[in-house]
N, C-alpha and C positions, 0 to 999 in steps of 0.2 A: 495572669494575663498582663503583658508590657501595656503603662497606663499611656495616655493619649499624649501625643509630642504638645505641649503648652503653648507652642510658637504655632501652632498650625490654626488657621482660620478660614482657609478654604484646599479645595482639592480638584485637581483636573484631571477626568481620563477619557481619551477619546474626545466626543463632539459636549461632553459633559463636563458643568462646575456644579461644587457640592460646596455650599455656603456652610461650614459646621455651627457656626455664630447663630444665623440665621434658621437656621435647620429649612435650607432650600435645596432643590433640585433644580436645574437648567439646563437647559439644552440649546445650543446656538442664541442663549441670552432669553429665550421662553422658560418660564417656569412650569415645572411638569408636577403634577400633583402629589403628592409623596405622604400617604397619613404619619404620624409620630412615628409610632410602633415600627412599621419598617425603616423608617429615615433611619433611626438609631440603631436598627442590627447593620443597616448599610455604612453607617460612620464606623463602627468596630471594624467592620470587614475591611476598609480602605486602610485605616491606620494600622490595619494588620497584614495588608495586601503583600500576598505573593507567601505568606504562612498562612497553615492550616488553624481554623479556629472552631472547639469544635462547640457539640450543642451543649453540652452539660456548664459551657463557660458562659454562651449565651444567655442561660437558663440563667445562673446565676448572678448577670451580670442587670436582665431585663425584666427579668422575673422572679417576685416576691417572693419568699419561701412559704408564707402562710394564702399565695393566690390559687385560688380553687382553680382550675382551668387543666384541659385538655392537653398539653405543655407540645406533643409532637404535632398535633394538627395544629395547633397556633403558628407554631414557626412555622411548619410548609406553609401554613397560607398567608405568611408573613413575606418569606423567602418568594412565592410568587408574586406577590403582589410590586416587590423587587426589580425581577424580572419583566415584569408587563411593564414597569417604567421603563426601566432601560430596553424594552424588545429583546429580549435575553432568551436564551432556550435553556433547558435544561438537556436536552441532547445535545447541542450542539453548542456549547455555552462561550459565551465570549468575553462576558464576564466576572461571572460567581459560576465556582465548578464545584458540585457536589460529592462531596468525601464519604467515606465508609459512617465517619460517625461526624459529620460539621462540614464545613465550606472552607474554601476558599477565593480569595478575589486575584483574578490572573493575570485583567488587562494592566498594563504599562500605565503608573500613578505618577503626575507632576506634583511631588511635594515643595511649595515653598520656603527654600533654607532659611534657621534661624540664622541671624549674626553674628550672636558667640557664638554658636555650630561651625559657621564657616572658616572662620581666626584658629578656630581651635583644631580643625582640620588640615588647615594651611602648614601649622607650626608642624606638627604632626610629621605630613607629609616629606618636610622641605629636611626634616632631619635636623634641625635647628630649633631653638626655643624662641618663640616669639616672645617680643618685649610686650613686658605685663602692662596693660594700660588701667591707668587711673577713675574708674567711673566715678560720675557724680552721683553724691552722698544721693539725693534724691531721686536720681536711677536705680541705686539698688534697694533704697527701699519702696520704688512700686513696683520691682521685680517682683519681692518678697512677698509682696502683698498681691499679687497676681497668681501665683504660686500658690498662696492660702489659700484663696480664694477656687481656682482651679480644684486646690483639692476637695476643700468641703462642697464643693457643688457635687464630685464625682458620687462622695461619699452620701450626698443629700440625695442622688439618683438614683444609688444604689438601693437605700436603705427607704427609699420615701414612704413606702406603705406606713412603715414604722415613725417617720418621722411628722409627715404629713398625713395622718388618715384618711382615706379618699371615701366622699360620702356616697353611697348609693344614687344611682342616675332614677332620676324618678317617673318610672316606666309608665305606660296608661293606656299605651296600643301596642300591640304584637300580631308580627306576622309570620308564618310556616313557610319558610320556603321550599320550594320541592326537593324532596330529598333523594339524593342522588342513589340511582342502583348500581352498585356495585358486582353485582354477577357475574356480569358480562353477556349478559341474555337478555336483546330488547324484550322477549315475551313476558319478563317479568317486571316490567315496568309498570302495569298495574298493581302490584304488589307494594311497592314504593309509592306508588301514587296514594295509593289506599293507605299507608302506616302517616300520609303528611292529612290525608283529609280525617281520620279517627286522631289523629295528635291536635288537629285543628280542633277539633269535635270536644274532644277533654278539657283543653286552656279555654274553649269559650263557656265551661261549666263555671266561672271564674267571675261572679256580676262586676267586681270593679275593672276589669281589665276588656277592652274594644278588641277583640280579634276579625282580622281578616281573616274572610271566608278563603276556604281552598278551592272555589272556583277563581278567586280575583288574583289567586297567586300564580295558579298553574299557566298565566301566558308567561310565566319569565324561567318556564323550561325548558331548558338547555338552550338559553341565551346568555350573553355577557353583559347586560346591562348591568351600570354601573349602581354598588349599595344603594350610593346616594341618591339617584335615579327613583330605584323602586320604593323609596323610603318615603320621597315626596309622591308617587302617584298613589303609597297605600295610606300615606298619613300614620305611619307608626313609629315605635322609640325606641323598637327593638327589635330582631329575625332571631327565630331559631332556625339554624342550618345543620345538617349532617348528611347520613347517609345509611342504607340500608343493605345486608348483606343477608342473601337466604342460599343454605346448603342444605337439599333435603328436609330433614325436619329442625333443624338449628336456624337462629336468627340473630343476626347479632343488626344492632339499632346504637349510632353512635350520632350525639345531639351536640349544639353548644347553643347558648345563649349569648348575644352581639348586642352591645349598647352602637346605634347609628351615631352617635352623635360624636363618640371617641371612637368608632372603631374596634372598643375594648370586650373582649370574651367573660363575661360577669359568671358563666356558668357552661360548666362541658362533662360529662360522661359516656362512659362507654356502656350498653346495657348488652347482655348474652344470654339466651336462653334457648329450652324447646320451643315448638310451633304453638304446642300446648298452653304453655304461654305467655303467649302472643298479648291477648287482651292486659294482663299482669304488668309485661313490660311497659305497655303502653300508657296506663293508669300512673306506674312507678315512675316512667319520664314528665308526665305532665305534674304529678304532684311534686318533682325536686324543682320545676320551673317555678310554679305557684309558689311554693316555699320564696326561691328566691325572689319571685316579681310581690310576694304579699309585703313585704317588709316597707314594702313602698307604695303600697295600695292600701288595702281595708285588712280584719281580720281573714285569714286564713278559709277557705273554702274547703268541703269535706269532698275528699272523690271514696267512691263504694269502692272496696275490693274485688274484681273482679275474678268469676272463678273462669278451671281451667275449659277450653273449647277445641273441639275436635278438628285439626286442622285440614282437612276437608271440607267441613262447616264452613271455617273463616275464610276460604278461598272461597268458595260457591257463595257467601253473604255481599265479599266484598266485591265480586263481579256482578253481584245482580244489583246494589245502591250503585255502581256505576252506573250501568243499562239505564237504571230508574232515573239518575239527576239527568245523561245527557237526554233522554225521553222528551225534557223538558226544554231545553235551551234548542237557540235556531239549526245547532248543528246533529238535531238527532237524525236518527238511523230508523225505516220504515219499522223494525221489527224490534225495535229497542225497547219498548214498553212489555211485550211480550218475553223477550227472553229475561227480563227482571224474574217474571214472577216462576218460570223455569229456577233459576239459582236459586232464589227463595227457598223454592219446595224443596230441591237437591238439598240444601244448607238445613231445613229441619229435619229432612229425613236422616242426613248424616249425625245430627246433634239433638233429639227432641225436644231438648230443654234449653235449646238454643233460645232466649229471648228476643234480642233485635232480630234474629231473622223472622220472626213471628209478625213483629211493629215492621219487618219489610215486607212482608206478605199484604200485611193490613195496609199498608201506603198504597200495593202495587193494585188491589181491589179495589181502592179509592178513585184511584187519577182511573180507572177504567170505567168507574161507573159512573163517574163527571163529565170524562170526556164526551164533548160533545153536546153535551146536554141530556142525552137518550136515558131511557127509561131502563134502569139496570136494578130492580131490587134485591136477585139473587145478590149481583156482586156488593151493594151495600150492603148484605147480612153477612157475606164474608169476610168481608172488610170489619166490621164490626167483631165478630166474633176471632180472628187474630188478634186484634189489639187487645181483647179480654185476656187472650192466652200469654200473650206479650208482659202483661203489667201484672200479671198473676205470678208469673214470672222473675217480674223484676217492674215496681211500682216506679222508678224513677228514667224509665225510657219517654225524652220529650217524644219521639216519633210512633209513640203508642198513643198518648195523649191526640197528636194531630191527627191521628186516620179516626180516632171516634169524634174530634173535632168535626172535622170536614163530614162526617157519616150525620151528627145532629145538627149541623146546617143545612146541608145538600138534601138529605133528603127525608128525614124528621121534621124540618123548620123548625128545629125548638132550640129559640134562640140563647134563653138563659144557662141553656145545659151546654149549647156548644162554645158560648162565654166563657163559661164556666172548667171546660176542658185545656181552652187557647190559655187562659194563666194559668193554670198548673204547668202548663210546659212550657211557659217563657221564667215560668220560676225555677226548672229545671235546666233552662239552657236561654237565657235572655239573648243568645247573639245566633238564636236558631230562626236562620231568613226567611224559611219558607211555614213558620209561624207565624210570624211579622205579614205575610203576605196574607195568608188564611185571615188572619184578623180585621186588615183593612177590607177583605172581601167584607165581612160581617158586618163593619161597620158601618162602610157606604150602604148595603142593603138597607137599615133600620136609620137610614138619615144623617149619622154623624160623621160630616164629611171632612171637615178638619181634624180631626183626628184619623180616620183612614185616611188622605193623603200623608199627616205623617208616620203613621205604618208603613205605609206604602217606601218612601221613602229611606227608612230605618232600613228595608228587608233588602232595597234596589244595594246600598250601602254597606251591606253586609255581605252580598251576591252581586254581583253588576253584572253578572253572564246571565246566571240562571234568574233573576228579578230583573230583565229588562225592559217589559212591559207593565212593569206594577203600578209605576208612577202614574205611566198614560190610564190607565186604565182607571183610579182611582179620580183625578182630573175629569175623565170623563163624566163620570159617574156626576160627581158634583157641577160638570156645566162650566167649569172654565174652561171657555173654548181657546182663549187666546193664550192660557199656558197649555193646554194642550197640545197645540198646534206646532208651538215651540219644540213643544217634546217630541213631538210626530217627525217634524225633521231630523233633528239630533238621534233619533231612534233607531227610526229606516233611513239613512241617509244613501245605504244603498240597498234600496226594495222603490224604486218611484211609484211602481204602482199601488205599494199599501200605502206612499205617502197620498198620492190621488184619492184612494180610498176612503183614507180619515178624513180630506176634507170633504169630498162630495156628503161624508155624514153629517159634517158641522156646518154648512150650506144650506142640507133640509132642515136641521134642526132652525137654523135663521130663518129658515120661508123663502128663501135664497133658491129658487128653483132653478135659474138660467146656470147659475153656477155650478148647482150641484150635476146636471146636466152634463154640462163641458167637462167634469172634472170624472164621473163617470166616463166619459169618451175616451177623455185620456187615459184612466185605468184599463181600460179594455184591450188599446193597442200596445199599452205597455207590456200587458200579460201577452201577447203576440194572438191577439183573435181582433182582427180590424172588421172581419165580415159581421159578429157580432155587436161590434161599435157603430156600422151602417147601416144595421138595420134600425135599430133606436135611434140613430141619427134621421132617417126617412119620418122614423114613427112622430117624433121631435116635429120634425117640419111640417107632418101633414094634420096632427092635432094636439102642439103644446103640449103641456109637460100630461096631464091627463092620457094623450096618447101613450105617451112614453112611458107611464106606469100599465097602461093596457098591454103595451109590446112585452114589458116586463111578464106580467103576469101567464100574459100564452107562451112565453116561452116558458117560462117555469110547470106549466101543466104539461108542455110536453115531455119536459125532465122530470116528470114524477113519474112520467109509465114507463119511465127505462131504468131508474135509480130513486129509492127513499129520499126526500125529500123534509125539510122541517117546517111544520106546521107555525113557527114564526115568523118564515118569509111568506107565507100567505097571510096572516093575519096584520103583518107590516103591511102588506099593500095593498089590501082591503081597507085599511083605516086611512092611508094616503088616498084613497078611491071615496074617501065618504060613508065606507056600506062598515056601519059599525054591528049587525048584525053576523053576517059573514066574519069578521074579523072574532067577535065572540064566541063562534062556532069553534073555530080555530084555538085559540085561547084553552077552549074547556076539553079540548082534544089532550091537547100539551098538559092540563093540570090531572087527568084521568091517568095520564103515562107519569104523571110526579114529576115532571123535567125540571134541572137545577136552573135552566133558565128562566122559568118565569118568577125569581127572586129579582131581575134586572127591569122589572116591567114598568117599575115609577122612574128608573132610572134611565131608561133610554125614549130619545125624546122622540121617534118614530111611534108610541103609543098615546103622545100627551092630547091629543083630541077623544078619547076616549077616557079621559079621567073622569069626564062629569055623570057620566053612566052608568048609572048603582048597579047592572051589571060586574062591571070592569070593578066598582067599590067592596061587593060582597067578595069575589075573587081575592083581592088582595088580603080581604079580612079573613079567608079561610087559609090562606099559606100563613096568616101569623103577623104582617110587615105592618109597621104601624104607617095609616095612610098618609 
């Protein structure tokens, strides 16, 4: 490669100056952001503009011979990155046009002439020998010395891994970005979806390293938001990016490792195999990452070898933990909890030895026999009895751990066994959220509220989609109304009626009637039922708030003869009514059925006039909660 003209310090093409001194980019006198790594394949290509330059000179010229790295996806995403400054196409290119094997730069380059370039051209020209001029002694030797200089720099550029060792960036958060599918078939997008949230799933088996969850990353699919961008809203030091290629039963899975902070590729491979597997590759990609991120973190993490799985199985597993997470977030689907546990079944009967689909069965009995509160003891024995078959299986599944978690809370009460379950699977997977949440449940239960809020917290932090009631709820739990309230905003910022909702709660809990009141009314017509809101409004007027819990309550007895009803909102406004007998009846209805709600019963302050009531005292002392 012809080395760089010594006399050049800047370059014009078009609406553009390229600073080479400076390693800037401009545009009409704005500087346009330009990382190293491209500036420098951009400065080769001008000083070569109008020849082809191809990639193996690049390669050698920007890239180390002992640098681990992907070499052809570096440059492409080098080479665009190029383009997105200048608004350049690669179809229609105006200016870097792409060769069989390298580039070339096309647009028309203002170089400015050296001075003995131009004398020596003149002479040249004119057919005549120009008279030799005299430089001063002192001119030519800061030529000479510019010239040195020039060279050992190139030579320093060249060789710098060698010359400069470059220390490892000292990683401590990563994030999975969604990895691109390559098929060409949007239906197989959950496939790719699924290979960034089990790759997420692996790296966070990793205790020294923070990984964002793959719900927090998946809003920046197939958007253009800039590295820099998603790096400060995830707070990480590094993305793994690639992409995903499924042909029948083959899979090819191609990764690299991105320090944010240079922009630099620390880590890239290619990985190819059967469907069969699947699980293998995926285990083989997270442990060369760990390999690279431990050098810079703690001793080295163990990942299990994973055996082979019936591709069948892992389609039907990886459809039904979708179903199941979005089940949970604001944006699910009326029948999304049910067709989880459909894939589930599909995915063991395909695989019986399939284990996580076993700890997905066991999750999907769980949220069924919670939800709600309602009295489900078959579906807690099922739940129960998967996650035995799950960890019999395979003893290191955190999400076998959580469904017998939640089975000896929910509706065991036996708090030390379900303690007990929640660490072994944060030992298993410390950046597993919806452990972090299980946990803060438990702990606000049994009183220790500063530590669930920050559970609560940790798991909101790890999940922001799928944990983003954790916080509130935990707040709650402990009686800080005033961060609560905060949160209630920021939360539902667009739901006004659940925002009306939380406070007309934290109103009564004040003794704050008129308030709670109005803020009720407002909820009503926000939900679009105002004839509702008028009647309690009449009730309000013609006997204070007493009325207004009487209006309440006959409406609710008419809603019981048409639709099931929970025996909490009768025993809430019985105890607002004064009739703590009534309100007991109710209570012992809900403990006969096991309901997971009455673990919130010290916790929600709609029952605090009934603490003094050895009644209401014995009750709490038989579910287990210390008073």
């Amino acid at each position: 490669m012809a080395k760089p003209n010594s006399a050049l310090k800047s370059i014009r093409f078009g609406a553009y100056d390229v600073d080479l001194v400076g390693q800037e980019l401009r545009k009409g006198g704005i500087r346009i952001k330009l990382q190293p790594k491209p500036f420098q394949v951009l400065a080769i290509l001008l000083e070569r503009a109008g020849a082809s330059v191809s990639r193996d000179e690049l390669k050698k010229l920007l890239w180390a011979p002992d640098t681990f790295v992907d070499f052809d996806h570096g440059l492409n995403t080098t080479i665009n990155k190029i383009r997105e400054a200048l608004s350049d196409s690669a179809e229609n290119p105006r200016y870097i046009e792409t060769l069989p094997n390298g580039y070339r730069f096309i647009a028309a380059v203002n170089r400015p002439a050296a001075p003995a370039e131009s004398e020596s051209s003149v002479a040249s020209w004119s057919g005549t020998e120009a008279p030799l001029k005299r430089w001063p002694q002192r001119s030519v030797v800061a030529a000479v010395a510019a010239i040195c200089l020039l060279a050992a720099s190139l030579l320093a550029f060249q060789y710098r891994d060698a010359i400069f060792p470059r220390h490892p960036p000292n990683i401590k958060s990563i994030a999975v970005l969604p990895l691109r599918n390559l098929s060409g078939d949007p239906a197989q997008d959950y496939f790719s979806d699924s290979m960034t949230d089990e790759l997420t799933t692996q790296l966070a088996k990793i205790s020294s390293l923070r990984v964002a969850s793959a719900a927090s990353v998946m809003r920046y699919k197939n958007t253009n938001s800039p590295v820099a961008d998603i790096a400060r809203d995830l707070h990480v030091d590094a993305f793994v990016e690639g992409s995903v290629l499924r042909s029948g039963d083959k899979v090819r899975i191609t990764a690299q490792l991105i320090d944010v902070a240079t922009d630099r590729h620390i880590w890239a491979e290619d990985y190819h195999g059967d469907m069969r597997d699947i699980l293998v590759l995926q285990s083989d990609i997270a442990s060369a990452i760990a390999t690279t991120v431990q050098a810079r973190t703690a001793p080295a993490e163990k990942f299990t070898q994973p055996h082979q799985v019936d591709p069948r199985a892992y389609d039907a597993y990886i459809k039904g933990r979708g179903y199941w997470s979005r089940s949970k977030t604001f944006g699910a689907q009326h029948d999304d909890l049910e067709k989880s546990g459909e894939a589930f079944r599909l995915a063991i009967q395909y695989d019986p030895n399939y284990a996580i689909a076993y700890s997905g069965l066991a999750n999907y009995y769980g949220l069924m026999a919670g939800d709600g509160g309602l009295p489900a003891p078959e579906e807690w024995q099922l739940c129960e009895e998967n996650a035995r078959k799950a960890l019999a299986l395979d003893e290191t599944l955190p999400e076998a751990h959580l469904a017998l978690a939640t089975k000896r809370m929910f509706f065991d009460w036996d708090w030390a066994a379900a303690e007990s379950e929640i660490r072994r699977g944060l030992e298993l997977n410390p950046h597993y959220a919806e452990m972090h949440n299980v946990y803060s449940h438990l702990l606000g239960y049994t009183g220790r509220f500063d530590e669930s809020i920050a559970e609560a917290h940790r798991a909101e932090e790890l999940d922001p989609l799928g944990q983003r009631t954790t916080v509130l709820r935990a707040l709650s739990y402990s009686r800080r109304f005033d961060l609560f309230l905060a949160e209630v905003e920021k939360t539902f910022a667009q739901d006004p009626a659940r925002i009306h909702e939380e406070r007309a709660m934290v109103f009564k809990a004040r003794k704050e009637y008129a308030q709670a009141v109005d803020e009720t009314d407002k909820q009503l017509r926000a939900e679009g039922c105002p004839a509702c809101a008028d009647v309690l409004a009449r009730a309000y007027a013609a006997g204070g708030y007493r009325g207004w819990l009487n209006s309440k309550l006959s409406e609710l007895k008419k809603r019981s003869e048409k639709e099931p009803t929970s025996p909490f909102e009768y025993a809430e406004l019985y105890t607002a009514l004064g009739n703590p007998d009534m309100a007991m009846q109710y209570l012992e209805t809900a403990y006969r059925g096991h309901s997971a709600l009455l673990l919130e019963l010290q916790l929600n302050p709609a029952y605090d006039a009934l603490h003094p009531d050895p009644r209401y005292q014995e009750l709490i002392r038989r579910i287990g909660l210390p008073l």
